[in-house]
C-alpha positions as CSV (number, residue, x, y, z in Angstrom):
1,X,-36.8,9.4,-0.9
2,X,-37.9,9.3,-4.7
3,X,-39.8,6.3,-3.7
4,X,-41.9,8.1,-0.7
5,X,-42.7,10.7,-3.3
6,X,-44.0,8.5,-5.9
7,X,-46.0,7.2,-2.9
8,X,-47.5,10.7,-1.7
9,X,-48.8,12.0,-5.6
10,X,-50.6,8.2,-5.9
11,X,-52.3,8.5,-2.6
12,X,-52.9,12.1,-3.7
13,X,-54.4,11.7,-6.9
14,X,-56.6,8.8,-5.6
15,X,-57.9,11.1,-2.8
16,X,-58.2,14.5,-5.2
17,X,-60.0,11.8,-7.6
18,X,-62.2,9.6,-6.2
19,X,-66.1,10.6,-6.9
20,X,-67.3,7.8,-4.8
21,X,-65.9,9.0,-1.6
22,X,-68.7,11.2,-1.3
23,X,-71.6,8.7,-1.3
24,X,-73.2,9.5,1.8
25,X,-73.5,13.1,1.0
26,X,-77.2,13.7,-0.5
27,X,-78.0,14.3,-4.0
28,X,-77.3,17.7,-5.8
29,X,-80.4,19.4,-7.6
30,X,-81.1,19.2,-11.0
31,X,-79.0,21.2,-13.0
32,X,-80.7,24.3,-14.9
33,X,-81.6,23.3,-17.9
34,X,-79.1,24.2,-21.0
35,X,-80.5,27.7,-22.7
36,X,-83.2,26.8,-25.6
37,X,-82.6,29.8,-28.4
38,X,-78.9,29.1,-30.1
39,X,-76.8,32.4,-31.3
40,X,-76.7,34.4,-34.7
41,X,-74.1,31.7,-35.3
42,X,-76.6,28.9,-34.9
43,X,-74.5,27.3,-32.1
44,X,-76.0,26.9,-29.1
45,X,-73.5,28.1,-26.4
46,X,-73.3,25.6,-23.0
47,X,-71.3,26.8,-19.9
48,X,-69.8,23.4,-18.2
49,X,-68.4,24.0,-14.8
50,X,-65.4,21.5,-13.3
51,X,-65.9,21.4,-10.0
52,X,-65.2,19.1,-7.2
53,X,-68.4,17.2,-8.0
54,X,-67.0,16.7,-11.5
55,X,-68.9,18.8,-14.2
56,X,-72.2,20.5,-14.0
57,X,-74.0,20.4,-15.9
58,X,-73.0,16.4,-16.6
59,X,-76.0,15.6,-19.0
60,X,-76.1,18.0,-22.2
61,X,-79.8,17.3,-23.7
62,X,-79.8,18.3,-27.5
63,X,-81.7,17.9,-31.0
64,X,-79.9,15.2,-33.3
65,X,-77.5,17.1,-35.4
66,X,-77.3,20.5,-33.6
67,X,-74.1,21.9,-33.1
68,X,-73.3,22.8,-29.4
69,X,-70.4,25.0,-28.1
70,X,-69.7,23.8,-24.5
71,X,-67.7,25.8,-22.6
72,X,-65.4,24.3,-19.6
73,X,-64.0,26.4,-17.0
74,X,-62.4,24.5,-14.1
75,X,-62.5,25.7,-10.7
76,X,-60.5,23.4,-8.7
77,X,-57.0,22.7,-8.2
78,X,-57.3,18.7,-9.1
79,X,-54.8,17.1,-11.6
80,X,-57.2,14.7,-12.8
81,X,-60.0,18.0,-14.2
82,X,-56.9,19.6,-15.8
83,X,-57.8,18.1,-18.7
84,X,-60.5,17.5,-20.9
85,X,-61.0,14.4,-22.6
86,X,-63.1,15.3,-25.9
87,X,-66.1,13.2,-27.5
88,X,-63.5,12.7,-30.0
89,X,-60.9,11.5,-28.0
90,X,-58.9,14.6,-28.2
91,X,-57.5,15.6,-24.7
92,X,-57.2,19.8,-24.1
93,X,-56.0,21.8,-21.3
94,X,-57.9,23.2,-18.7
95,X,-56.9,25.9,-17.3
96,X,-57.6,27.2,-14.0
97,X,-60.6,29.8,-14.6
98,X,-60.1,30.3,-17.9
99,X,-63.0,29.3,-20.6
100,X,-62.1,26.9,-23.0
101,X,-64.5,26.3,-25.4
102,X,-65.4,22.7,-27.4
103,X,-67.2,22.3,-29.9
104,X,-69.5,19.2,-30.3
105,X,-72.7,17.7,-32.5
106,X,-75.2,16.5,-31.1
107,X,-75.1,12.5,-32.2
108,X,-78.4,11.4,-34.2
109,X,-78.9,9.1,-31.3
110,X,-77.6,7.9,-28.5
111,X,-74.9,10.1,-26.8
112,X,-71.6,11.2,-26.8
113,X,-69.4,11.5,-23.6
114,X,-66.8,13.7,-22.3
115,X,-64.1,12.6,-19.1
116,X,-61.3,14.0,-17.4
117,X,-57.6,13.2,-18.4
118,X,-57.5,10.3,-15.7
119,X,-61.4,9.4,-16.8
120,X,-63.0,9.7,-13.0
121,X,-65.2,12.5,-14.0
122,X,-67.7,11.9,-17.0
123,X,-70.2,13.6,-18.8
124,X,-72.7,13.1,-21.8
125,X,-74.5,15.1,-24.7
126,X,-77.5,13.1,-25.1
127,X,-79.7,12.8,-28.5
128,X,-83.2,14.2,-27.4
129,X,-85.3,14.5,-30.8
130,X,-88.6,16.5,-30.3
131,X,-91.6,14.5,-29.6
């Protein structure tokens, strides 16, 4: 019995999980581009949705050094989007639509990522110095 269960929640997860399945299914637009004017605070303030398709936006374009706010909110019931793993390696909760904000610099170059707890779903803040 116990061992039929264990069996279920794997073949679950791998299904509820598994970004690949989809790869006959055409390409999603562009996501909007992040807003351009940060807040009194000087934080620049980036909704994040975690969706089935993992997150939108998934690339984060910003100046070297700026400090961003990005704000999850999960949508779907999937175990693996119920957590956040940080830039900094921190994992946090994600709560069923409820924001939960994180806040990350922008690196001088390069970029920083951000996953899901079981790392299937990935995202980046990317370095983009003005030309």
């Amino acid at each position: 019995m116990i061992r039929a269960l264990v069996v279920s929640l794997a073949c679950l997860a791998a299904v509820g999980c598994h970004k690949d399945q989809d790869k006959d299914k055409p390409a999603a637009a562009a996501p909007t581009p992040a807003p351009a004017k940060a807040g009194a605070d000087g934080v620049r303030r980036i909704a994040v949705s975690a969706t089935a398709d993992g997150y939108t936006p998934d690339k984060i374009p910003g100046q070297p050094g700026e400090k961003l706010m990005l704000v999850f909110t999960r949508t779907i019931d999937a175990s693996c989007l119920s957590q956040l793993k940080t830039p900094d390696g921190k994992l946090v909760d994600l709560p069923m639509n409820q924001p939960v904000e994180v806040a990350v610099t922008v690196p001088a170059t390069g970029e920083v990522g951000f996953a899901c707890g079981m790392d299937m779903f990935h995202g980046v803040v990317v370095a983009t110095p003005k030309s």
